[in-house]
BAZADO-54802 format. One record per residue: residue number from 1; residue in one letter; x, y, z of N, C-alpha, C, O in turn. Coordinates in steps of 0.1 Angstrom, whole numbers, plus 5000, padded with zeros to 4 digits. Layout:
<nodes>
drenza,roti,n.east,n.north,n.up,ca.east,ca.north,ca.up,c.east,c.north,c.up,o.east,o.north,o.up
NUM,A,X,Y,Z,X,Y,Z,X,Y,Z,X,Y,Z
...
</nodes>
This chain:
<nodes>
drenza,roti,n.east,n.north,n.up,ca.east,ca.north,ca.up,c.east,c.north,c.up,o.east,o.north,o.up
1,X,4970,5058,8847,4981,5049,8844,4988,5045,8857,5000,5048,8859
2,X,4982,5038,8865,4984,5036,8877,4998,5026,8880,5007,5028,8888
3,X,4995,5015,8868,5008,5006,8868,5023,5012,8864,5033,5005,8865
4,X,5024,5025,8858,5038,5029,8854,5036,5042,8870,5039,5054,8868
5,X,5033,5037,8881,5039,5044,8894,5047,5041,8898,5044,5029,8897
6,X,5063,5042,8905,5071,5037,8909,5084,5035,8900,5089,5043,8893
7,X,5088,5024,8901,5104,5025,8894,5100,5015,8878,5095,5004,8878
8,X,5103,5022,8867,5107,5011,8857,5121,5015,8852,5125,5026,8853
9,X,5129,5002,8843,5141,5002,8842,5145,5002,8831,5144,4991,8826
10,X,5149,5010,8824,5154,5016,8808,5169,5003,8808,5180,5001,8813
11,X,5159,4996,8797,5171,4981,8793,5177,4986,8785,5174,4994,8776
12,X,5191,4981,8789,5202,4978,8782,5196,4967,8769,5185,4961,8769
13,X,5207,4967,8757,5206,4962,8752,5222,4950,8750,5233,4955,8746
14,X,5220,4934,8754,5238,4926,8759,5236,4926,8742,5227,4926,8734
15,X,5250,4926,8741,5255,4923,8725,5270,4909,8731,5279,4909,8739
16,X,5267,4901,8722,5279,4889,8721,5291,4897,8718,5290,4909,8716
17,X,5306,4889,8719,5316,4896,8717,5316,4900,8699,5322,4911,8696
18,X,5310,4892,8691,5308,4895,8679,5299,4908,8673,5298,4913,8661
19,X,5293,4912,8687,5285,4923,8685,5270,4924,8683,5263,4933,8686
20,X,5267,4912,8679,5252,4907,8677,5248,4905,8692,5255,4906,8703
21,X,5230,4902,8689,5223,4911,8700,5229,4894,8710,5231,4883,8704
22,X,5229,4898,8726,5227,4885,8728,5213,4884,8739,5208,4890,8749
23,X,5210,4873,8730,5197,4867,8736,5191,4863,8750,5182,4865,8758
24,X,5201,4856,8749,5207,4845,8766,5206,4857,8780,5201,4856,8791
25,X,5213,4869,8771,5221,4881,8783,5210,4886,8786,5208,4885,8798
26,X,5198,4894,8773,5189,4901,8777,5179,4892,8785,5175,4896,8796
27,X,5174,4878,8779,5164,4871,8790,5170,4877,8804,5166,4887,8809
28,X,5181,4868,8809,5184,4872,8817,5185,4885,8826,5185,4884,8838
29,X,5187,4898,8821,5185,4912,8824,5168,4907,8829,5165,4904,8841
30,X,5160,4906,8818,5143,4909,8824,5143,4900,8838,5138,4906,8847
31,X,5147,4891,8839,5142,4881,8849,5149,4886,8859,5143,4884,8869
32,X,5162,4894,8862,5168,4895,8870,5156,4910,8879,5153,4911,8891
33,X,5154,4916,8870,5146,4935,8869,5131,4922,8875,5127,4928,8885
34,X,5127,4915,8873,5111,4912,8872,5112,4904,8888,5102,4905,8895
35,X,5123,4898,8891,5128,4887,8904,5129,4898,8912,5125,4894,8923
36,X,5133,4911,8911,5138,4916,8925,5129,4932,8923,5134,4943,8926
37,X,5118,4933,8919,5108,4941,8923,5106,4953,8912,5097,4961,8914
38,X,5113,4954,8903,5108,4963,8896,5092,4964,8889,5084,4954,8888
39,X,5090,4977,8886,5075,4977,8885,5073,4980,8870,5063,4973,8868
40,X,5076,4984,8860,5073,4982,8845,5092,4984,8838,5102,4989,8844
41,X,5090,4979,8824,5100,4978,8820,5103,4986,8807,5094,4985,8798
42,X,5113,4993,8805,5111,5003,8789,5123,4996,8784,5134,4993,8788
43,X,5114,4995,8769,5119,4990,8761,5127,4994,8746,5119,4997,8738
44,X,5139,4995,8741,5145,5003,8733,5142,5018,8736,5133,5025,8731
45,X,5151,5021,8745,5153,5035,8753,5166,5039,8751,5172,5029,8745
46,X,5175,5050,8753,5187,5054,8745,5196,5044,8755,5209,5043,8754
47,X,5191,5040,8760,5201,5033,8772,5202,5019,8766,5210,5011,8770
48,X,5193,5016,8755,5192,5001,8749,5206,5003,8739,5213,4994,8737
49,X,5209,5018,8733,5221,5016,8724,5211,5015,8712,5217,5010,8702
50,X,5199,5019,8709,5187,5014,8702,5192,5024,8682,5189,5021,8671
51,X,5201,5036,8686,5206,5042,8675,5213,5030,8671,5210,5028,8659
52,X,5221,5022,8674,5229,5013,8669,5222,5000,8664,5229,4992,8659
53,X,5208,4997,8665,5197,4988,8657,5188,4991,8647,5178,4998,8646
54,X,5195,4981,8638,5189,4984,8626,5172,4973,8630,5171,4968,8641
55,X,5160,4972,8621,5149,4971,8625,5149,4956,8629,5143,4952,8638
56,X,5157,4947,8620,5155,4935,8625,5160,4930,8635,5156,4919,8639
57,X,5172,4937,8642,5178,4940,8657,5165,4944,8666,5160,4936,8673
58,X,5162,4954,8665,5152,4958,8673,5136,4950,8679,5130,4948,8689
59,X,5136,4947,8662,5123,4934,8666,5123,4924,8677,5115,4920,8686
60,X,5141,4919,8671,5149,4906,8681,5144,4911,8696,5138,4904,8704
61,X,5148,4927,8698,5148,4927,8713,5137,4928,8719,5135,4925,8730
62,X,5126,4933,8709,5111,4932,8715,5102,4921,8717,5092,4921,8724
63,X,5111,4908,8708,5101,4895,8707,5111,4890,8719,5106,4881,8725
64,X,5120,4892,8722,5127,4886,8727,5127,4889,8747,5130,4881,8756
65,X,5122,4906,8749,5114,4909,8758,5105,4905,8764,5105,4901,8775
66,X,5089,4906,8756,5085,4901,8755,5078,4887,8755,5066,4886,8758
67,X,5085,4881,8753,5085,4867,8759,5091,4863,8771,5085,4856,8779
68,X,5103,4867,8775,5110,4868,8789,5104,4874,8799,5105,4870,8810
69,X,5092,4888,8796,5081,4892,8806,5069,4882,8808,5066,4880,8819
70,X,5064,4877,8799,5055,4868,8795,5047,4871,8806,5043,4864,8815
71,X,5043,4887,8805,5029,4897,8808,5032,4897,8822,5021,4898,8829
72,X,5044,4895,8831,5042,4898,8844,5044,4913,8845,5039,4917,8856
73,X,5048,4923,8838,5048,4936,8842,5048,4943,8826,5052,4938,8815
74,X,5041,4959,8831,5034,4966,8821,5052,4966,8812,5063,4965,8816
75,X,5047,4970,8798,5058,4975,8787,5058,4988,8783,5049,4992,8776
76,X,5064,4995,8786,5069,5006,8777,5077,5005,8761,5084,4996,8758
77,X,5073,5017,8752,5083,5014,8743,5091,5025,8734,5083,5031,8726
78,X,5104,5028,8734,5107,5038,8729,5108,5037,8717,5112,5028,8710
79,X,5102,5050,8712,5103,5054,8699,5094,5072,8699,5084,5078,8701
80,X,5112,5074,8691,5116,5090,8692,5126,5090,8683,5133,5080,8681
81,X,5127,5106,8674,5134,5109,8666,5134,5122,8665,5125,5127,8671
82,X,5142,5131,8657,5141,5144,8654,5134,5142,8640,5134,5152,8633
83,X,5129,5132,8634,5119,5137,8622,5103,5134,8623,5099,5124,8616
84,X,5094,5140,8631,5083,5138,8633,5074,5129,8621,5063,5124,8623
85,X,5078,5128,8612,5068,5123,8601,5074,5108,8600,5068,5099,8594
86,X,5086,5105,8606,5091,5092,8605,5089,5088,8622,5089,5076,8625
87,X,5088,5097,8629,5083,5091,8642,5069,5085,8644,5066,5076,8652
88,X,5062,5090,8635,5050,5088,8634,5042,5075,8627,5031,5071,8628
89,X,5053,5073,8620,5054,5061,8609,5054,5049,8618,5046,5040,8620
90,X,5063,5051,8623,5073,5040,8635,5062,5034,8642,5060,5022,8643
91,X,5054,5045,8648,5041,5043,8657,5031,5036,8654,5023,5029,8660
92,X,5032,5038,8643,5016,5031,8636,5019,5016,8625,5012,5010,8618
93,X,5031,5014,8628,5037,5005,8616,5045,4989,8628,5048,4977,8626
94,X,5044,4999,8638,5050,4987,8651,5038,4980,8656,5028,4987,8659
95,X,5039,4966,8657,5031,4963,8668,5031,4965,8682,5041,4968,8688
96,X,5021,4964,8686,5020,4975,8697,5012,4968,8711,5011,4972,8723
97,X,5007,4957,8704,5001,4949,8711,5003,4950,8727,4995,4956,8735
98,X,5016,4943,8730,5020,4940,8746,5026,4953,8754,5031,4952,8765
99,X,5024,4965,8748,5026,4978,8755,5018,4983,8759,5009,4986,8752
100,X,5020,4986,8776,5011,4998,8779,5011,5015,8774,5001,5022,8776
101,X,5026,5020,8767,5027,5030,8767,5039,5033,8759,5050,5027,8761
102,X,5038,5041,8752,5050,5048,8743,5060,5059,8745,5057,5071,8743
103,X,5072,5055,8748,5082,5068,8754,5086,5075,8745,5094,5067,8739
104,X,5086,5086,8740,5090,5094,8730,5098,5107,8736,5094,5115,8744
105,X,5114,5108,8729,5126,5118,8736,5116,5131,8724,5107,5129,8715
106,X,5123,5144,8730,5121,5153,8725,5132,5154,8712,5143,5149,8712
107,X,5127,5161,8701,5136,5156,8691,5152,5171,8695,5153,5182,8699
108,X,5164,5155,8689,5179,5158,8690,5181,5164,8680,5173,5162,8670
109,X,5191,5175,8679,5202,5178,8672,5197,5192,8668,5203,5202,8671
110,X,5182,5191,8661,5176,5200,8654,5174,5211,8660,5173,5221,8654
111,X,5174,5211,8675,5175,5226,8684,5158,5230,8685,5155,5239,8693
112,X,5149,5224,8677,5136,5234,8677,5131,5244,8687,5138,5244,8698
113,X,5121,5252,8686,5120,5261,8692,5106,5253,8701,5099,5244,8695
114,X,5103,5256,8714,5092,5258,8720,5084,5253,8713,5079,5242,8715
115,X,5080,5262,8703,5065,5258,8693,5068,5242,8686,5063,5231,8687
116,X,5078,5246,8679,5085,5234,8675,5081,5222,8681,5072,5215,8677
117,X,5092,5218,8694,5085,5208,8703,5069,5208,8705,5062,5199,8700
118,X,5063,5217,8712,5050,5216,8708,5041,5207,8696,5031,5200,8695
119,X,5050,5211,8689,5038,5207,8676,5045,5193,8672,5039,5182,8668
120,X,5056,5194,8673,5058,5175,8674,5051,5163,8678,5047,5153,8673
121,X,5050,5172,8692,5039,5161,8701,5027,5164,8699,5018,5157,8703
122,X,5024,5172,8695,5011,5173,8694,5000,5168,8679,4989,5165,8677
123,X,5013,5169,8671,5007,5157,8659,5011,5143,8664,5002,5136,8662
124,X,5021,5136,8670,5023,5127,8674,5008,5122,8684,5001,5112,8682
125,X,5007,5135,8695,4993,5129,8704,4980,5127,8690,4969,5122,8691
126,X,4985,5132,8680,4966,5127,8675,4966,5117,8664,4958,5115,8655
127,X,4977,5111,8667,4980,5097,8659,4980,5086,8664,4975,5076,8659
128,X,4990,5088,8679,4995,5074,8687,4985,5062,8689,4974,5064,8694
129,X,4990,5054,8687,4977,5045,8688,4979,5039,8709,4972,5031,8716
130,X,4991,5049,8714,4988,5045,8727,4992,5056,8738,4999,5066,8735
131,X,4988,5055,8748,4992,5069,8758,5008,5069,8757,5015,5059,8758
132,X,5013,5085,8753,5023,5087,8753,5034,5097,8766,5029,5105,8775
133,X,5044,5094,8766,5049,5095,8778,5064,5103,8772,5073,5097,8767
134,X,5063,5118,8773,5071,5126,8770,5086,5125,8778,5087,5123,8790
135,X,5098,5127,8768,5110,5124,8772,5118,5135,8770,5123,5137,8759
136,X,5118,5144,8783,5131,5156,8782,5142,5156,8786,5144,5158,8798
137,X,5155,5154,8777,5172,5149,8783,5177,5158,8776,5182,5156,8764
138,X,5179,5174,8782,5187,5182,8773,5202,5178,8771,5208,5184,8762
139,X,5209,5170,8778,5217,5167,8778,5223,5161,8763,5233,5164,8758
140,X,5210,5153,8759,5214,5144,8749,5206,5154,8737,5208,5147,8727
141,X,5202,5162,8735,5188,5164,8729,5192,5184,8723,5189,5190,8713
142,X,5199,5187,8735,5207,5199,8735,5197,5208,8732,5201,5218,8725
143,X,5182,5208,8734,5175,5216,8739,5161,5210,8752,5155,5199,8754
144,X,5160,5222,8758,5152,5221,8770,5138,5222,8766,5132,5231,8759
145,X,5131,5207,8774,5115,5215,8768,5108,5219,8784,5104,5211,8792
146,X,5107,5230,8784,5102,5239,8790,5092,5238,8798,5082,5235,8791
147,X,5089,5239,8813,5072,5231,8819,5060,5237,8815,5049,5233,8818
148,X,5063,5251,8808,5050,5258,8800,5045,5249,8789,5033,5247,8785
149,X,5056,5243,8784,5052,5233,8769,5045,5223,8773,5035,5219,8769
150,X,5053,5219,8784,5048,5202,8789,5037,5205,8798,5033,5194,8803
151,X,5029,5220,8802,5016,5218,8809,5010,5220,8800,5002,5210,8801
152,X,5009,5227,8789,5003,5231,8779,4999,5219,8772,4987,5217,8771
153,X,5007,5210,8767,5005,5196,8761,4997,5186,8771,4987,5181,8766
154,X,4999,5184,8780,4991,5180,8789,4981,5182,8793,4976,5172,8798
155,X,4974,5193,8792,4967,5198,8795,4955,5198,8783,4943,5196,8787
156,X,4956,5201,8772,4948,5200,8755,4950,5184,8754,4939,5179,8752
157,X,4959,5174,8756,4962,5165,8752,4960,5152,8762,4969,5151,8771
158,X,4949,5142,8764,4946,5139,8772,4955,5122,8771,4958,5114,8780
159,X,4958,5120,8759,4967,5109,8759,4987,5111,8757,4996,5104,8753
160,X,4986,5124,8761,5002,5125,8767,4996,5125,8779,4987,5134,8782
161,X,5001,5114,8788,5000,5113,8799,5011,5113,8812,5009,5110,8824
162,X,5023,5116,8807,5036,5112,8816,5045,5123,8810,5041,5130,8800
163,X,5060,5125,8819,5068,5129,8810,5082,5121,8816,5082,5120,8828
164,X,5089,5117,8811,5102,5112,8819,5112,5124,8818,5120,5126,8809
165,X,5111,5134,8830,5121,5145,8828,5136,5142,8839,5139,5139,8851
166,X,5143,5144,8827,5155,5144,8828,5165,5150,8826,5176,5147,8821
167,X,5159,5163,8831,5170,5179,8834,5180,5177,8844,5190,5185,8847
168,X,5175,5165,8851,5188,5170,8864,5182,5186,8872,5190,5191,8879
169,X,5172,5191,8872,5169,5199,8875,5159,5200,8883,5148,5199,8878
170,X,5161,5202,8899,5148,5198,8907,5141,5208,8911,5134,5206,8921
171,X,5143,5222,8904,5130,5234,8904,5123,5234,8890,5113,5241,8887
172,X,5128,5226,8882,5126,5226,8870,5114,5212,8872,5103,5213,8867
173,X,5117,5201,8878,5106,5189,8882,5092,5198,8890,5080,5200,8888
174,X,5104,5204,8901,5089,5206,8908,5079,5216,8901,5067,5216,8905
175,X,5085,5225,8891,5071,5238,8886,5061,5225,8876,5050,5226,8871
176,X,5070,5213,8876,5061,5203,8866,5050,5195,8877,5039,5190,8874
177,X,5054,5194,8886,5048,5184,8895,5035,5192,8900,5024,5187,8899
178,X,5038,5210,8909,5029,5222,8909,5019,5221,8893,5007,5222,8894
179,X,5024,5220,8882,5018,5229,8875,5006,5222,8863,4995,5226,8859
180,X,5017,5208,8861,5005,5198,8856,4997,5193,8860,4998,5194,8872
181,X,4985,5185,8856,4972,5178,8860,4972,5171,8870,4983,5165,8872
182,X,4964,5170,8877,4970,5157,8887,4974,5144,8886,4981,5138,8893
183,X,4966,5139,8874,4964,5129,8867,4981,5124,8856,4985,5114,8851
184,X,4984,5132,8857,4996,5134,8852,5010,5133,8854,5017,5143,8857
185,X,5015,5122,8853,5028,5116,8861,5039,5121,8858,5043,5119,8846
186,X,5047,5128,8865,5057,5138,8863,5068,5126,8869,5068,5123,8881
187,X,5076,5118,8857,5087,5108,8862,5105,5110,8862,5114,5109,8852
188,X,5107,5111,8875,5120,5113,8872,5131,5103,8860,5130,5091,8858
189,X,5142,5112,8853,5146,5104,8843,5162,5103,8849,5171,5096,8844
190,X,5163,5109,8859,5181,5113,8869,5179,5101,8880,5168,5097,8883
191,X,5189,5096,8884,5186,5084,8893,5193,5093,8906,5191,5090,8918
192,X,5197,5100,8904,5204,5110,8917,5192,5119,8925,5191,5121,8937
193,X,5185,5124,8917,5172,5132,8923,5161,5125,8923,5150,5130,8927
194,X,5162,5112,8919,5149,5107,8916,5143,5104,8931,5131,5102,8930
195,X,5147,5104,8944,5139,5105,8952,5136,5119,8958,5128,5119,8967
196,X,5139,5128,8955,5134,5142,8959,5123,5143,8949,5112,5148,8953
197,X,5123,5141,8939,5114,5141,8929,5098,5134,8933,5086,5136,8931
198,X,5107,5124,8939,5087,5115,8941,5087,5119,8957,5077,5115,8961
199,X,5093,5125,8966,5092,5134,8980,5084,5148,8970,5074,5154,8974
200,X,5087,5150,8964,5080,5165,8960,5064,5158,8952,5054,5165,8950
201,X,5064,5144,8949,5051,5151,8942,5052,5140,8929,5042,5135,8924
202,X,5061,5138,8924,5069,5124,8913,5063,5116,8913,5055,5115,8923
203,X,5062,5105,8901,5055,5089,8901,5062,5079,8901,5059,5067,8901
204,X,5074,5087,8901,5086,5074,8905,5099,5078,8893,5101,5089,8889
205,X,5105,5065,8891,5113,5069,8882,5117,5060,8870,5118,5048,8873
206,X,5120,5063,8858,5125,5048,8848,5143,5056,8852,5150,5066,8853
207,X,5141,5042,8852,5159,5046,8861,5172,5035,8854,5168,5024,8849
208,X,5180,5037,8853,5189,5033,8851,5202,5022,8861,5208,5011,8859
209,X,5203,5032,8871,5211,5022,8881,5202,5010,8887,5206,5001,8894
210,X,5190,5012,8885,5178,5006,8889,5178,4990,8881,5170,4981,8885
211,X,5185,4987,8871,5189,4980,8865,5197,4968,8872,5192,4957,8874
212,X,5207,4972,8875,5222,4965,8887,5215,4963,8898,5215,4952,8903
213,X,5209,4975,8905,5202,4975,8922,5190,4972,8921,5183,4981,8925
214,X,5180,4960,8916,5164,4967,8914,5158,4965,8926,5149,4973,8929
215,X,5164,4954,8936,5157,4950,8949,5156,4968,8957,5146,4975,8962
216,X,5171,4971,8957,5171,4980,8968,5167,4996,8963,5162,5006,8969
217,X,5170,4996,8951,5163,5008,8943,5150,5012,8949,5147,5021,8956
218,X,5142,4998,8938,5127,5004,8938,5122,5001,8952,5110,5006,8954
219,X,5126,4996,8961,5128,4998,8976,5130,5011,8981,5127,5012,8993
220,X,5134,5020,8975,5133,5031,8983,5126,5041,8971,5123,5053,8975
221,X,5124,5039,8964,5109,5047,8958,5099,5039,8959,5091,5044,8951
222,X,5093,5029,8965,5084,5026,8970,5083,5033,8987,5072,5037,8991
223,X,5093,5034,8995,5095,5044,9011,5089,5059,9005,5081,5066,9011
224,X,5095,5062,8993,5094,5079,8988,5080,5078,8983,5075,5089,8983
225,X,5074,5071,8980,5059,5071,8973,5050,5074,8988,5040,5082,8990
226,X,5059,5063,9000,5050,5062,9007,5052,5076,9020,5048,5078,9032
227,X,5061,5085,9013,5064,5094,9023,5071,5092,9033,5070,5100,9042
228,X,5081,5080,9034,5091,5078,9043,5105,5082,9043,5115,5074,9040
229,X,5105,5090,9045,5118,5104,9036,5131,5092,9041,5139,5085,9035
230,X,5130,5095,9054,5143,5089,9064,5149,5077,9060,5160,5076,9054
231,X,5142,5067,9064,5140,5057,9056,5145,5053,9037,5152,5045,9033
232,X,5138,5062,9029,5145,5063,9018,5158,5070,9015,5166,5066,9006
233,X,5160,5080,9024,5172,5087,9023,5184,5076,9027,5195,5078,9022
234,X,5183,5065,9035,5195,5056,9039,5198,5050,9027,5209,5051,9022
235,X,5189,5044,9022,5187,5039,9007,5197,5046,8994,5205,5041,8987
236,X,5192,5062,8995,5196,5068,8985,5211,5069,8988,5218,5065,8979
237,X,5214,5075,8997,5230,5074,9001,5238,5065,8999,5250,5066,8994
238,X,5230,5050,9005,5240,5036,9003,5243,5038,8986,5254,5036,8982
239,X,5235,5042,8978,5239,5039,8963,5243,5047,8956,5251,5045,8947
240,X,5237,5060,8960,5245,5073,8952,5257,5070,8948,5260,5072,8936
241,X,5267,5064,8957,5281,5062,8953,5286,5059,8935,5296,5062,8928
242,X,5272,5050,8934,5278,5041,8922,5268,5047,8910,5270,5045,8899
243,X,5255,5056,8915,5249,5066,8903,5262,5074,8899,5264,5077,8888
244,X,5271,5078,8906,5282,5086,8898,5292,5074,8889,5298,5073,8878
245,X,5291,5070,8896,5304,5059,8892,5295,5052,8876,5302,5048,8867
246,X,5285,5053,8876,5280,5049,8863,5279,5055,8849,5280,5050,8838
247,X,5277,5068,8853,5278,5081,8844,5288,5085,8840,5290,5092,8830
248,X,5296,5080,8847,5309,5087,8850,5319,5090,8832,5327,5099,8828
249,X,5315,5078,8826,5321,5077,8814,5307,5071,8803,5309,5061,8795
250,X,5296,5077,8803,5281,5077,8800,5280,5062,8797,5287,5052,8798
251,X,5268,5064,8794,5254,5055,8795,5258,5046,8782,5266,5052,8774
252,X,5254,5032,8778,5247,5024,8794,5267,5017,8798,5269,5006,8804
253,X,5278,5025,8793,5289,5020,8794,5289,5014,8812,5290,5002,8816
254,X,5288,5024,8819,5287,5019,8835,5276,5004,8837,5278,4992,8840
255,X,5265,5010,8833,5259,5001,8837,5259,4982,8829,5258,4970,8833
256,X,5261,4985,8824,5268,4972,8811,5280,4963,8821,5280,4951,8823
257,X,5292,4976,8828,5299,4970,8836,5295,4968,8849,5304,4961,8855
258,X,5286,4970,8856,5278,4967,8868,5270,4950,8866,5270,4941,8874
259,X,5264,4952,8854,5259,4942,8850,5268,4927,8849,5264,4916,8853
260,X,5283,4933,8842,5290,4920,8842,5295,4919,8850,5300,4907,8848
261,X,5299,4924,8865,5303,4918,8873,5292,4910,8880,5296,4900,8887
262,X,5279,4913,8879,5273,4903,8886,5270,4893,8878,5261,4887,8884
263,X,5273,4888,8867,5275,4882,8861,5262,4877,8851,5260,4865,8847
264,X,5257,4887,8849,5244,4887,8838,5247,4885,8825,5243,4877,8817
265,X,5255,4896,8824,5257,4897,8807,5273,4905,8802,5281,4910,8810
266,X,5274,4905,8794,5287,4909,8787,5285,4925,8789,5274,4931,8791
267,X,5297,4931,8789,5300,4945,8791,5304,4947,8779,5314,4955,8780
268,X,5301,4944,8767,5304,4949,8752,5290,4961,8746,5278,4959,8745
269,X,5297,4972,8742,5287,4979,8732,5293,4981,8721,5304,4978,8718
270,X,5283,4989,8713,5287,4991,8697,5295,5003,8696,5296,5011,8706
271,X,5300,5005,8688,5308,5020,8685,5295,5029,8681,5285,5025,8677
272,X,5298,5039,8683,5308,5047,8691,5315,5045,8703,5326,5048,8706
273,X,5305,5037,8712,5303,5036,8725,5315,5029,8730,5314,5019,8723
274,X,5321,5027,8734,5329,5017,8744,5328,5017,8757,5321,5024,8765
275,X,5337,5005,8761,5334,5000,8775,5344,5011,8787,5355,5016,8786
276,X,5336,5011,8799,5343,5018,8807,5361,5011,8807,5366,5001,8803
277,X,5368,5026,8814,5383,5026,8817,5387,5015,8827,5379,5011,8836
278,X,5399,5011,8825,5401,4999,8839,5401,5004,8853,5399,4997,8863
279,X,5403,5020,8853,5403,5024,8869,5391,5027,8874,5390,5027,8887
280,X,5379,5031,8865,5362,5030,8867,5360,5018,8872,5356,5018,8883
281,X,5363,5005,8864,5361,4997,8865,5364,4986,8877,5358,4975,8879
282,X,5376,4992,8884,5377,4992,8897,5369,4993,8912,5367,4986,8922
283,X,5364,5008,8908,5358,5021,8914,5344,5012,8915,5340,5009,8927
284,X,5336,5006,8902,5323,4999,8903,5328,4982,8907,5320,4975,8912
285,X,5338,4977,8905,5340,4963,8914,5338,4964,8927,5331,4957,8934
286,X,5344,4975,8931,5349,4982,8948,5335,4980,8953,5331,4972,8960
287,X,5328,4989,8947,5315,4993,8955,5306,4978,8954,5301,4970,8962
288,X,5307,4978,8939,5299,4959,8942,5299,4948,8955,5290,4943,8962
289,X,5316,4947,8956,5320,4940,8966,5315,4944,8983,5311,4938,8993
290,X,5317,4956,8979,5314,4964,8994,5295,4962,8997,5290,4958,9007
291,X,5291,4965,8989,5279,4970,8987,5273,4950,8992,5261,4947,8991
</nodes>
């Protein structure tokens, strides 16, 4: 899976002030991500807000991707759940056509055990109708899946091909980078470690700040692919500033307001979610300006 090497960019999903999806916003997101070098694009990812689309939302953003890519770069597509038998459904009932590859989170809320996850993916791998690309975010997920699970699955399972890990954990990447196949793309899911991650051994990253920065981003995981530490590290520093400043009041709230000051798309999300604080909102004008 040579084309998901390097950076792809977990889309937002623009919603109008009414709330509905907007159209206009997201064309413009792809074209902006596809103009300034990104290398594949994921599609309804937790960063899309994608809990908050019901199916004929969701279609919108796929037909509506989709055609804004109009096949210049590979597709990802998320779809994950904590009920395996409805994840599975999802899989086989979606068209699937214009994707390279299917991102699936480890299942939320339910806590499973080891085996648990295991056996998730592992009925999922003998169904998928496409190479699947494992997603660990204890953060969101409030359990860890473990690099014994993810060599183990990798290893029996020749179409789990990826994992997007996103422990924030960089002994935790690297026993994955050591320990799985070679063939097997260990992708950072943190935009703060994501170049230690492909210096150790990584395929890159689906990134988020990578969204707002794509020119200078995947600019320096293209230096880190190529082993130019120094060089990427100038990179990583100029932006670090604003990977905090985006988190800072979570996902994709930062990035939504990075987006509207450059004047892409609207900084509105659905509830739960709201829009960053006015003094954040500062904090990411400041650095825009500067930057």
């Amino acid at each position: 899976m040579q084309e998901l090497i390097g950076t792809g960019v977990a889309l937002i999903t623009p919603f109008n002030e009414d709330f509905s999806v907007d159209v206009e916003g997201l064309k413009r997101v792809v074209k902006h991500n596809i103009k300034n070098g990104i290398d594949y694009l994921v599609v309804l990812g937790t960063t899309a807000e994608s809990a908050t689309l019901n199916k004929d939302e969701k279609q919108l953003v796929i037909d509506t991707i989709v055609a804004a890519n109009a096949g210049k770069l590979p597709l990802v597509l998320g779809i994950g759940g904590n009920n395996t038998s409805a994840v599975m459904y999802e899989m086989l009932s979606v068209d699937l056509s214009a994707f390279t590859a299917i991102l699936s989170v480890s299942p939320y809320y339910n806590k499973p055990t080891q085996e648990g996850i295991y056996q998730h993916f592992a009925t999922l791998a003998k169904k998928t109708p496409l190479p699947l690309i494992l997603y660990n975010v204890p953060g969101r997920t409030a359990s860890n899946v473990l690099p014994e699970t993810v060599i183990k699955l990798a290893i029996e399972y020749k179409n789990i091909i990826a994992i997007k890990e996103a422990a924030g954990d960089i002994v935790q990447a690297m026993r994955l980078i050591d320990g799985c196949p070679d063939k097997f793309l260990v992708i950072s899911g943190d935009d703060m470690i994501a170049l230690p991650m492909v210096l150790a051994g990584g395929a890159g990253v689906i990134s988020v700040i990578a969204e707002g920065f794509p020119k200078d981003f995947s600019h320096m995981i293209r230096l880190g692919l190529e082993k130019k530490a120094a060089e990427a590290y100038k990179i990583h520093f100029k932006v670090a500033p604003v990977i905090d400043h985006i988190f800072a009041e979570g996902n994709p709230a930062g990035i939504k307001a990075v987006l509207n000051n450059l004047g892409i798309c609207r900084d509105t999300l659905r509830l739960p979610l709201v829009g960053v604080s006015n003094d954040l909102r500062s904090k990411i004008d400041a650095f825009i300006e500067a930057f």
